[in-house]
C-alpha positions as CSV (number, residue, x, y, z in Angstrom):
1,X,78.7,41.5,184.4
2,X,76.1,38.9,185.2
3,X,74.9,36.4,182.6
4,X,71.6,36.6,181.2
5,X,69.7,33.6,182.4
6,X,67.9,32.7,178.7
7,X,65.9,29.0,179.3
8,X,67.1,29.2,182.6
9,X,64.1,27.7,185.0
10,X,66.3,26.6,188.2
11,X,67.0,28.5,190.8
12,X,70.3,26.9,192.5
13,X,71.9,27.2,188.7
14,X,70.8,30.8,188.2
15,X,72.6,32.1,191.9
16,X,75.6,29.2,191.7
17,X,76.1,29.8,188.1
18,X,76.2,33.8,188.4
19,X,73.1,34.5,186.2
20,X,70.8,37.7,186.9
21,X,68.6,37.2,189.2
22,X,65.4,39.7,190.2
23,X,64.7,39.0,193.7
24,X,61.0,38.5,193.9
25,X,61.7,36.4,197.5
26,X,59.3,38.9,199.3
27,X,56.3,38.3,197.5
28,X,56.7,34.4,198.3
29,X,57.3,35.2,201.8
30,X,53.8,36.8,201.9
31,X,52.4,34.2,200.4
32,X,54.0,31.3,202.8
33,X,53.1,33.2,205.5
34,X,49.3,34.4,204.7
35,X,47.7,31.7,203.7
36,X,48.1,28.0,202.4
37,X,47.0,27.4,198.9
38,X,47.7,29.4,195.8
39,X,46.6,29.6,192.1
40,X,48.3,32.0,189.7
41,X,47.4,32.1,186.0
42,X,50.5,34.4,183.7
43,X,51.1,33.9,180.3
44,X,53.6,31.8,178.9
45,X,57.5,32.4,179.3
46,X,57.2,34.7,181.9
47,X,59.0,33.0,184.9
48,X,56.1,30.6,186.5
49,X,58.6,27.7,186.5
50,X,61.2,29.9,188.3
51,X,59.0,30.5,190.8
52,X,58.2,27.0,191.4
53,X,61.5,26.4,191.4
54,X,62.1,29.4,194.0
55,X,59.8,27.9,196.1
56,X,61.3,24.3,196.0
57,X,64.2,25.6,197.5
58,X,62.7,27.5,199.8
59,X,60.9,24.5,201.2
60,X,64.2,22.2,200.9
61,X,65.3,24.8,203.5
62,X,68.6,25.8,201.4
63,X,69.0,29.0,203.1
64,X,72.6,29.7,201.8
65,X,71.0,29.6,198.2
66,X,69.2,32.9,199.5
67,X,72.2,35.2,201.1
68,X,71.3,38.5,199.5
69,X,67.8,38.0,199.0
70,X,64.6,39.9,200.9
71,X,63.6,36.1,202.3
72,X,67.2,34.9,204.2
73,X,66.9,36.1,207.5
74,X,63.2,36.9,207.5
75,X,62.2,32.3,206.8
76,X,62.7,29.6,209.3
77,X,64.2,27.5,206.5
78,X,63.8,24.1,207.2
79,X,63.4,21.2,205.2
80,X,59.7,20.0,203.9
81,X,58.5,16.6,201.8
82,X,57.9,17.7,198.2
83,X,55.8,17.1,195.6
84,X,56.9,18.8,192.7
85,X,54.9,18.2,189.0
86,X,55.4,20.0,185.5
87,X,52.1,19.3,183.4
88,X,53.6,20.5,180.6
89,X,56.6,18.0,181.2
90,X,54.4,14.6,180.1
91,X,53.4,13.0,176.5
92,X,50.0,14.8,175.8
93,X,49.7,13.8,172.1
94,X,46.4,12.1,173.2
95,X,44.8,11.0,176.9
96,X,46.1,7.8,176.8
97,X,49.8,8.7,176.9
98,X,49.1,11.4,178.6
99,X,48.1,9.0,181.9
100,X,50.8,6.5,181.3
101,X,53.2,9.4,181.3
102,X,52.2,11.1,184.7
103,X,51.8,7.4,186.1
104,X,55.6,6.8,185.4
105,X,56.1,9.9,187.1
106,X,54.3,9.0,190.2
107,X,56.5,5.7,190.2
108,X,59.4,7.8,189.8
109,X,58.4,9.9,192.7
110,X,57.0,6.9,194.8
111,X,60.2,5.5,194.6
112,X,62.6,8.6,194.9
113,X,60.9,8.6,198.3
114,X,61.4,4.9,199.3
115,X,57.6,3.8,199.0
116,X,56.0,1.3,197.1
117,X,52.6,2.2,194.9
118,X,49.9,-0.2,196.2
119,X,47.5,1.2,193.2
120,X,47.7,1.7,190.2
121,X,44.7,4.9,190.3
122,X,46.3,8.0,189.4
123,X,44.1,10.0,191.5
124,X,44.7,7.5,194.3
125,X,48.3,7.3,193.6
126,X,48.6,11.5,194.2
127,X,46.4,11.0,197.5
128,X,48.4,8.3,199.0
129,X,51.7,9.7,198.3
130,X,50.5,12.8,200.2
131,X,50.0,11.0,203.3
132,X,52.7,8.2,203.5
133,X,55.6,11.6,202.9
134,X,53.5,13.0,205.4
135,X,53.6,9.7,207.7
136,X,57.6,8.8,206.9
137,X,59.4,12.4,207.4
138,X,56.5,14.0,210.2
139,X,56.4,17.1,208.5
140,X,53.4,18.2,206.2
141,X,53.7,18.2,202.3
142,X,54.7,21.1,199.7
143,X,52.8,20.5,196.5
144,X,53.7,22.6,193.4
145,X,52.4,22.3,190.7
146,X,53.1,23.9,187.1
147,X,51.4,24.5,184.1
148,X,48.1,22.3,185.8
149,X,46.1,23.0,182.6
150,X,48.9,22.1,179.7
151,X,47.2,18.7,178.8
152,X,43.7,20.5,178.3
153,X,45.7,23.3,176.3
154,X,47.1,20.9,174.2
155,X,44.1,19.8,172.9
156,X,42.3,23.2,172.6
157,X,41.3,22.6,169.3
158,X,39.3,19.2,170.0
159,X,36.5,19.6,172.5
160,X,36.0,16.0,172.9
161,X,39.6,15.0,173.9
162,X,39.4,18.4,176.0
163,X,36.7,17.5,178.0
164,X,37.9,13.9,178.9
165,X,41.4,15.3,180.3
166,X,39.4,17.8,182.6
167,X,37.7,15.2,183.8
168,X,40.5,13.2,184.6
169,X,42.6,16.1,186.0
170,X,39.4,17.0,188.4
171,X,39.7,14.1,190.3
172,X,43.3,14.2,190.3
173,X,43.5,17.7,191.6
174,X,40.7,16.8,194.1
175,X,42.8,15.4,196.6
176,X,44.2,18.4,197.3
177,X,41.4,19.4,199.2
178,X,41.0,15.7,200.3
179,X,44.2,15.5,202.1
180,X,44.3,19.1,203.6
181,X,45.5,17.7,207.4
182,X,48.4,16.8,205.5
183,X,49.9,19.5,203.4
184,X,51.9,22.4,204.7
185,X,51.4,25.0,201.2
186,X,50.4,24.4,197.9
187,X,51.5,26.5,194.7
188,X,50.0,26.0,191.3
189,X,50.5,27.9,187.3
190,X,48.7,27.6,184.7
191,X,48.7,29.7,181.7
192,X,44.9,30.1,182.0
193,X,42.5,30.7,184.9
194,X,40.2,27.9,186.0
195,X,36.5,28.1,186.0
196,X,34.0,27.1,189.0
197,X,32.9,24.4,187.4
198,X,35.9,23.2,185.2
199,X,39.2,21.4,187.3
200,X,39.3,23.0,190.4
201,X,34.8,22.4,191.0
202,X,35.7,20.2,194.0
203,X,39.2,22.4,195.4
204,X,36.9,25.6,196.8
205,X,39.8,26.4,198.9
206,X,41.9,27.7,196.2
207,X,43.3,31.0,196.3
208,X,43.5,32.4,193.1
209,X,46.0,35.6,192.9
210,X,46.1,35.8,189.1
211,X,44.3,39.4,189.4
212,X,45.3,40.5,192.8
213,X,46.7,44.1,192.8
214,X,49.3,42.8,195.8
215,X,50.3,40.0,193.4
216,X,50.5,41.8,190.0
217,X,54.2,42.5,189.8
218,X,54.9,39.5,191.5
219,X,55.9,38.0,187.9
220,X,57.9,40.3,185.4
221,X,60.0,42.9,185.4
222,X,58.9,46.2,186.7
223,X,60.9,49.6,185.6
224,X,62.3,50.3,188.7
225,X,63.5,45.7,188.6
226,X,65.0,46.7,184.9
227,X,66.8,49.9,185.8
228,X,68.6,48.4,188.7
229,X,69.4,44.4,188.0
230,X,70.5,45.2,184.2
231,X,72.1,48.0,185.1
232,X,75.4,47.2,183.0
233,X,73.7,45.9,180.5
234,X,71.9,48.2,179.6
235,X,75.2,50.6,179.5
236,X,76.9,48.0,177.3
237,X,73.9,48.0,174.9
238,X,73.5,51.4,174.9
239,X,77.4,51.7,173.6
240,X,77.3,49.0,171.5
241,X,74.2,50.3,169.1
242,X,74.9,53.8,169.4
243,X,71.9,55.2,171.6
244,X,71.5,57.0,174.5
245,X,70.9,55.4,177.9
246,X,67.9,57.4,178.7
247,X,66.7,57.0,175.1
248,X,67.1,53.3,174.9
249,X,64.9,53.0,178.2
250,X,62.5,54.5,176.2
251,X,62.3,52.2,173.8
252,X,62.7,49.7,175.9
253,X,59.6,50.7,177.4
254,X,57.3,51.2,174.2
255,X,58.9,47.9,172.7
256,X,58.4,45.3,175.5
257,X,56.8,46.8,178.2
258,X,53.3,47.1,179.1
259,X,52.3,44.1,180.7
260,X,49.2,44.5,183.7
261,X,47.1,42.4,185.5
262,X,45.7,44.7,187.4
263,X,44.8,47.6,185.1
264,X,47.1,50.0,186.8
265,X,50.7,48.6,186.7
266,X,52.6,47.2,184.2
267,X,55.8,44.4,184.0
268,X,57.9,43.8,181.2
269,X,57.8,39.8,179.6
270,X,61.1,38.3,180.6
271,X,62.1,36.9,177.7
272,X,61.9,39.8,175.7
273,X,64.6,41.7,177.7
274,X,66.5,38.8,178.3
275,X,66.4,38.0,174.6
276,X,66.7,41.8,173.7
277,X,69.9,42.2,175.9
278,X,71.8,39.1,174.7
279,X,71.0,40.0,170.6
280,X,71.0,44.3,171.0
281,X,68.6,44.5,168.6
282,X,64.7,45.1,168.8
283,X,62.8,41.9,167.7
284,X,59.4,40.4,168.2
285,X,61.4,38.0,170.6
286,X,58.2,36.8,172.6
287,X,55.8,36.3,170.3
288,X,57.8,34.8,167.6
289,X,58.9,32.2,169.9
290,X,54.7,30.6,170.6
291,X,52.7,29.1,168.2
292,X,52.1,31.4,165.1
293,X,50.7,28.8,163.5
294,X,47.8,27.9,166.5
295,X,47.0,31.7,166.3
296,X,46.6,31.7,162.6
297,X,44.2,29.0,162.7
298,X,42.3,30.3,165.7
299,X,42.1,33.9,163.9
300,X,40.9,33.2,160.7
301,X,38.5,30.2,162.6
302,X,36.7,33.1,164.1
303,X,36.8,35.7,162.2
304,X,38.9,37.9,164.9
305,X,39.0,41.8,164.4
306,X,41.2,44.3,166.5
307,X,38.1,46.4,167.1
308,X,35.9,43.2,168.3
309,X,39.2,42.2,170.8
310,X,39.4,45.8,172.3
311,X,35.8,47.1,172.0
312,X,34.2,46.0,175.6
313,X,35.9,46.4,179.0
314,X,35.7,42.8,181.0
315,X,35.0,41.7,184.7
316,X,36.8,39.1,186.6
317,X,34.3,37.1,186.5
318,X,34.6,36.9,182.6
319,X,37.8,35.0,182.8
320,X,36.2,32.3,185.0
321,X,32.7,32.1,183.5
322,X,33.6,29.5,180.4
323,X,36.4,26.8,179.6
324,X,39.1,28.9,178.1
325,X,38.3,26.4,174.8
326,X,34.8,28.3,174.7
327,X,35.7,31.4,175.8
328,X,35.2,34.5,173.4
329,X,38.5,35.4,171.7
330,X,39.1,38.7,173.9
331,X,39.5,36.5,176.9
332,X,41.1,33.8,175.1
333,X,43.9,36.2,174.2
334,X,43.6,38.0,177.4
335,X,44.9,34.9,179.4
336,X,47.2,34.0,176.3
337,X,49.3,37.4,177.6
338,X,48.4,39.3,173.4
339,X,45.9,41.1,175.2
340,X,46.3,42.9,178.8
341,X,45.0,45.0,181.1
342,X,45.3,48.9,180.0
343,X,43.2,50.3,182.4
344,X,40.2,50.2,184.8
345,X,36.7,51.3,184.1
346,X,34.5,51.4,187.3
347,X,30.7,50.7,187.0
348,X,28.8,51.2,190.4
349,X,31.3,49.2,192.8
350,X,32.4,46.7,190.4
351,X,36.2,47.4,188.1
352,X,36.0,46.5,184.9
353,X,39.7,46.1,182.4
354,X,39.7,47.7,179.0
355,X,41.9,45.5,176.9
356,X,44.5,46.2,174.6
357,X,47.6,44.7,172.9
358,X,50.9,45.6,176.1
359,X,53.4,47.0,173.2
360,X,54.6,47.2,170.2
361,X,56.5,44.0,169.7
362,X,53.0,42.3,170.5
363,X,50.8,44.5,168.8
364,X,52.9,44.5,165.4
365,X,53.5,40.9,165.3
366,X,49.8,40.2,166.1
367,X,48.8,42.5,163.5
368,X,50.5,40.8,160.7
369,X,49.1,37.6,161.7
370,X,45.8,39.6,161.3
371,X,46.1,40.8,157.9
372,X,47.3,37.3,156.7
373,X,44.9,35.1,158.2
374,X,41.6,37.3,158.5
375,X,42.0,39.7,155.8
376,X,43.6,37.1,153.2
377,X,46.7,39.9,152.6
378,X,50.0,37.8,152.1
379,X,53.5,39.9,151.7
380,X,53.2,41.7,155.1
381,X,57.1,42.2,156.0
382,X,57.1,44.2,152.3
383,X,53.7,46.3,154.1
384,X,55.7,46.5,157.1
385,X,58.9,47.9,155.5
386,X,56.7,50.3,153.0
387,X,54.4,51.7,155.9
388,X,57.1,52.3,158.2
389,X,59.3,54.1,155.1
390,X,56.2,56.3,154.5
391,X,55.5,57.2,158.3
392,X,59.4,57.4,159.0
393,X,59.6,60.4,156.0
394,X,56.5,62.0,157.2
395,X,54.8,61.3,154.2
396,X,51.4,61.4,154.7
397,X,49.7,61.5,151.4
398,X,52.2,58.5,150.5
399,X,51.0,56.1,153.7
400,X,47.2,57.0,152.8
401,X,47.5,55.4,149.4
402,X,49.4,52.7,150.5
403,X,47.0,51.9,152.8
404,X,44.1,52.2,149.4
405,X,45.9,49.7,147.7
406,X,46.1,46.8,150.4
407,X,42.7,47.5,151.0
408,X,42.1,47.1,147.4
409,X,43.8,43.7,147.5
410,X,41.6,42.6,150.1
411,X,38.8,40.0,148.4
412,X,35.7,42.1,147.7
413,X,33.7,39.0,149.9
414,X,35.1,39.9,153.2
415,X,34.7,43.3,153.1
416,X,32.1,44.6,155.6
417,X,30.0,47.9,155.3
418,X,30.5,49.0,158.3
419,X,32.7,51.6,159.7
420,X,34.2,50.0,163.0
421,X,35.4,47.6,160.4
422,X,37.5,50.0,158.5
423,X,38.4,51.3,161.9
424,X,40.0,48.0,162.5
425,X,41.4,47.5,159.0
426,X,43.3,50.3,158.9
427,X,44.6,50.3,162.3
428,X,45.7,46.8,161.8
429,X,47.7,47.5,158.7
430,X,49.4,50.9,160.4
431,X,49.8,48.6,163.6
432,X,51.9,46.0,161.4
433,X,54.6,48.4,160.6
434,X,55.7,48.6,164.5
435,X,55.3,51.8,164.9
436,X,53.4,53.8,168.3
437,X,49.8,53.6,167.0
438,X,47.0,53.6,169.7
439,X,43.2,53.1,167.9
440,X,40.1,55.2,170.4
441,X,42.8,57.5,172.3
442,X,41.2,58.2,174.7
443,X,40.4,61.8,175.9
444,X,38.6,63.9,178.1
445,X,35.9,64.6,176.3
446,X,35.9,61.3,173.0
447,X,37.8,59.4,171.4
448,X,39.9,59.5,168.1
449,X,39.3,56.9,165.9
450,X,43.6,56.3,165.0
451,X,46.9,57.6,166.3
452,X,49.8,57.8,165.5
453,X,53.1,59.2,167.5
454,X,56.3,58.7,165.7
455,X,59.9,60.9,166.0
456,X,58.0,63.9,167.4
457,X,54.9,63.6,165.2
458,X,51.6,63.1,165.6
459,X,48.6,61.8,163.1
460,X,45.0,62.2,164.3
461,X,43.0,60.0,162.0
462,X,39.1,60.6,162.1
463,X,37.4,58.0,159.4
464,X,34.1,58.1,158.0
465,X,31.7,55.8,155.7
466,X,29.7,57.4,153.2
467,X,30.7,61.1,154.8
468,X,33.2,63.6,153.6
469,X,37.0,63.7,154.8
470,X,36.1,67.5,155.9
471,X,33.4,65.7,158.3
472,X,36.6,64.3,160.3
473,X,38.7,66.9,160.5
474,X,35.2,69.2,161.5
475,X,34.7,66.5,164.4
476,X,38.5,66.2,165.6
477,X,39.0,70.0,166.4
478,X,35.6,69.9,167.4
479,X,36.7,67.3,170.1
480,X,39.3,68.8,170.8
481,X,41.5,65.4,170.8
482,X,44.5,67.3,169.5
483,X,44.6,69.2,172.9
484,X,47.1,66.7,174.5
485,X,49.5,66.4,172.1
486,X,50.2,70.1,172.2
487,X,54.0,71.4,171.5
488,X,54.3,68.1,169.0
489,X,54.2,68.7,165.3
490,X,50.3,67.7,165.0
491,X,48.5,66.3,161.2
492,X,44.5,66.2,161.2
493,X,43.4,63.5,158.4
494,X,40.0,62.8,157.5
495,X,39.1,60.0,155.7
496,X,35.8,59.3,153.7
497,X,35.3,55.8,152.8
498,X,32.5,55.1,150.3
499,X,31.1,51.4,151.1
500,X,30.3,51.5,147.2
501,X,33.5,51.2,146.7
502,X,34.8,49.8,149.7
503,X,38.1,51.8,150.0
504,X,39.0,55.3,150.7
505,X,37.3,57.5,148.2
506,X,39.2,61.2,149.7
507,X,41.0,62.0,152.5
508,X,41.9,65.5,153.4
509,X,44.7,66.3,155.6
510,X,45.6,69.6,157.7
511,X,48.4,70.7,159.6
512,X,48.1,72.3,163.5
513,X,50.4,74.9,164.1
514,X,52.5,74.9,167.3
């Protein structure tokens, strides 16, 4: 059985060290040989480095590296000058160190090469060493580059230190475009996509693929990708904790799947299964492993609710319109990989996304941070445990007043009289527990307001403010939204919320038989 490739980022170690690897060859040979210059934007940990390094060996022309894969006998592998950069990989703590890091690199690489720096301009520096590989091995240059916005990212939280990094790294990335005679293909990450006026103003001759269908299982693993490369894994796991294969695919699915970037296809996040398969146990394995603490402060900063992150569909054009530092929190969390593509509105000739959280590890661990850091509510792995507990037993009457009394703990101050925000606070406390909750399911002819699909069951939650319980069940069979669930064991519940009292004043629940 091949070894799970965990922190793995190089190519020749994963195939000589006999780690899995998904072959995603073909998609770089349609890139190489349809065009020249590349952007692609993906969240973090989810195999941008790999690629680079994919492609680095590709253009060493290492062919015996790629017996077995979809690009051996289709590339004329030959051997290419490189430039190869790592954003991330530099001292960002502040712009100084930031340029007297990457300058050591370019001395490193200047000298790697045999050629002596004859300035000491960054920007310069980049252009020059373009053309003199160019001029000493008579073969254009490979640039790849990864992570090109980490030193803005870094310093998301100070506009002013921000701002004079872009403007550095526009110049720098300028002579891209500057020394086109000279470069054979280009291949740059980032975590975030640029804007027309940010980094990339001056290199117009970009092609960004972040949100190309072609391109949208180019990173990740799809089903089919899962199914077949983890084959014996998945066997072994399925043995070792007692599950079904078939069942275990399942959750497999639900847990860490659910990944698109193009509103109609999804990918699992690496990590996760790689993590998953090596510990055989379900755990928030991607999100616990970013930066909580960031998130925290960026959540309570702005106030962030699930409804206002979900609530309007976005263009393309949304994700290119503002620096990600000023962009609204739904696109912010969009490109951070929390939120994703679930599905494509269409409005005249132009596709809009409707966002949502991919699965459950993302949704429950985003949910917590929610409740702590918007909502003030400390204690949530005890919510978790006692929401799950009540939801697990079926016990209906027991989840609803659980859910009273966290609201009740919730300071009277940042309560708001409205019902989309009750909407959002209650879906954000069920969503904590990690179980299947979806908030507006959509139907054919409305939407549900929360719910819930657990072990066979399913809750319809209608809620109102300042209306009776009987009012939500009336409009839930009146919809009709209990239609597609049929042949489940189904639970109407209508909630009343007085905004007097800012909780849930009665609730009335009712049973559909089969």
């Amino acid at each position: 059985m091949k070894k799970l490739p965990i922190g793995v980022q190089d190519y020749r170690e994963i195939v000589e060290e006999n780690y899995v690897y998904v072959d995603k060859t073909k998609y770089l040979y349609d890139l190489m040989t349809s065009g020249k210059f590349y952007f692609l934007s993906r969240p973090r940990r989810f195999g941008k480095s790999l690629t680079i390094s994919t492609l680095y060996y590709i253009f060493k022309g290492e062919k015996e590296l790629f017996r077995g894969t979809y690009i051996y006998d289709k590339w004329d592998f030959k051997e290419y000058p490189i430039i190869k950069l790592d954003m991330s990989d530099n001292t960002l703590s502040t712009y100084e160190k930031f340029l007297e890091s990457l300058h050591n690199k370019f001395n490193e690489l200047y000298s790697k090469h045999g050629l002596q720096a004859t300035t000491d301009d960054l920007p310069t520096m980049f252009g020059n060493l373009i053309t003199e590989l160019n001029a000493k091995y008579r073969e254009r240059v490979v640039i790849l580059i990864d992570e090109y916005e980490a030193p803005i990212l870094e310093h998301i939280n100070n506009k002013k230190e921000a701002e004079k990094i872009r403007s550095f790294l526009r110049e720098f990335y300028k002579k891209i475009k500057t020394k086109d005679e000279y470069i054979k293909f280009v291949f740059m990450t980032g975590i975030t996509k640029f804007t027309k006026t940010g980094v990339f103003s001056a290199l117009n001759n970009l092609n960004d693929i972040s949100l190309n269908k072609k391109y949208s299982q180019m990173l990740g693993y799809t089903q089919e990708e899962l199914e077949y490369y983890f084959k014996e894994h998945i066997e072994e796991t399925a043995r070792e904790i007692g599950m079904g294969k078939e069942e275990l695919i399942e959750n497999l699915k639900e847990y860490y799947n659910g990944f698109s970037f193009d509103g109609r296809r999804s990918v699992y996040n690496p990590f996760s299964i790689l993590r998953f398969f090596e510990e055989r146990e379900f755990k928030n394995y991607w999100f616990e492993s970013g930066s909580p603490s960031f998130l925290y402060e960026y959540i309570k900063g702005r106030k962030v609710t699930y409804e206002e992150l979900v609530k309007y569909p976005v263009s393309a054009m949304d994700f290119t319109t503002r620096e990600i530092e000023d962009a609204n929190a739904n696109i912010f969390f969009a490109q951070a990989g929390y939120l994703t593509f679930k599905g494509v509105k269409k409005i005249g000739l132009r596709e809009k996304y409707i966002l949502d959280y991919p699965n459950i590890e993302v949704r429950n661990s985003f949910s917590k941070l929610i409740l702590e850091a918007n909502y003030g509510i400390e204690g949530t792995e005890e919510i978790e445990n006692r929401i799950y507990e009540k939801i697990e037993k079926g016990e209906i009457k027991g989840l609803i007043e659980e859910i009273k009394r966290i609201i009740s703990s919730i300071p009277y101050n940042l309560h708001r009289g409205e019902e989309r925000y009750y909407h959002s606070l209650i879906y954000t406390i069920i969503a904590s527990a990690g179980v299947n909750v979806t908030a507006e399911e959509l139907t054919s002819i409305g939407r549900s307001d929360i719910v819930i699909e657990e072990r066979g069951k399913v809750y319809i939650f209608e809620i109102k403010i300042d209306k009776g319980a009987r009012e939500g069940i009336r409009q839930i069979k009146e919809k009709r939204y209990y239609e597609k669930y049929v042949g489940k064991e189904i639970y109407l519940i209508g909630i009343k919320i007085s905004s007097k009292e800012r909780n849930i004043e009665e609730y009335v629940i009712e049973k559909i038989n089969k």
